[in-house]
C-alpha positions in Angstrom: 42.9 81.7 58.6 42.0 78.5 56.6 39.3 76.6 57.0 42.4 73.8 56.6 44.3 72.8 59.6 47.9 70.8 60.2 47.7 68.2 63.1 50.9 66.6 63.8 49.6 62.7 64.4 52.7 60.7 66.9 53.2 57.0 67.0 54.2 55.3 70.1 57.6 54.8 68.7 57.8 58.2 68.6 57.1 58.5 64.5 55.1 61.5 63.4 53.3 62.6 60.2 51.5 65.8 59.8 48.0 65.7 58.3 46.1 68.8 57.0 42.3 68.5 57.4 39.3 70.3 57.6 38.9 72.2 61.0 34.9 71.0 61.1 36.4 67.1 60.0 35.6 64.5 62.4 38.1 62.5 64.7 37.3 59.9 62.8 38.5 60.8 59.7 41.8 62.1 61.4 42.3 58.8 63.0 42.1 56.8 59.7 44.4 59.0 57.7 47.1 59.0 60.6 46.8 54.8 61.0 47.7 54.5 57.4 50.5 57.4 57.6 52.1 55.5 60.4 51.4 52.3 60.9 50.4 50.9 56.9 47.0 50.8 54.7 46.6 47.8 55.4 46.1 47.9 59.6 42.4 48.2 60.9 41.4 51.6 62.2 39.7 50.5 64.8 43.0 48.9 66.6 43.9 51.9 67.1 42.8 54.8 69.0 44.0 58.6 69.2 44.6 60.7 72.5 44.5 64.2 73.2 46.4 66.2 76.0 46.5 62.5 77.6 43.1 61.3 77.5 42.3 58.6 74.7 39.2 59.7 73.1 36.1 57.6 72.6 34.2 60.1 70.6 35.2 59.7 67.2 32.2 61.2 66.0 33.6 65.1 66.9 35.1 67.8 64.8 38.7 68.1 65.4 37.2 72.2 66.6 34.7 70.4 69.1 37.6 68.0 70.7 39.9 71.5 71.2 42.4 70.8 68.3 43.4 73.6 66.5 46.0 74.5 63.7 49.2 73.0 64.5 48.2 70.7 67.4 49.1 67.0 68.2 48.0 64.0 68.8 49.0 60.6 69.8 47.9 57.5 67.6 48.4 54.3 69.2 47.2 50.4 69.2 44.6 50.1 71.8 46.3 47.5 73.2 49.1 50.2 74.3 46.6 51.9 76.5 44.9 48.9 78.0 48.5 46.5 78.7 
């Protein structure tokens, strides 16, 4: 297998983009890549947070291997303010 993995990133509206990155790349790095894909280059990443199996994640600062993501697993990316309204 690839050192490369495909994580499907979700909007709250339900829009999705698939990003490949390195298995040992951090959160963060996923989180900034699927803000622009979705939501525009020119929103500020940290707006926005991303949640996994339904627990937002303050840890940006994992690989996607330490936070359980593996090839072909998704994520939800959504304004903070979604979580916290």
């Amino acid at each position: 297998m690839s050192g490369r993995w495909k994580i499907t990133a979700v909007a709250d509206d339900g829009e999705h983009v698939t990003i490949e990155e390195n298995k040992d790349g951090l959160l963060r790095r996923l989180l900034t890549e699927a803000v622009k894909k979705l939501y525009g280059e020119d929103k500020k990443v940290d707006e926005y947070e991303i949640v996994i199996s339904g627990t937002v994640q303050t840890n940006l600062d994992v690989t996607l291997e330490q936070a359980d993501l593996h090839d072909g697993s998704e994520v939800v990316v959504q304004p903070k303010d979604v979580s916290r309204g």
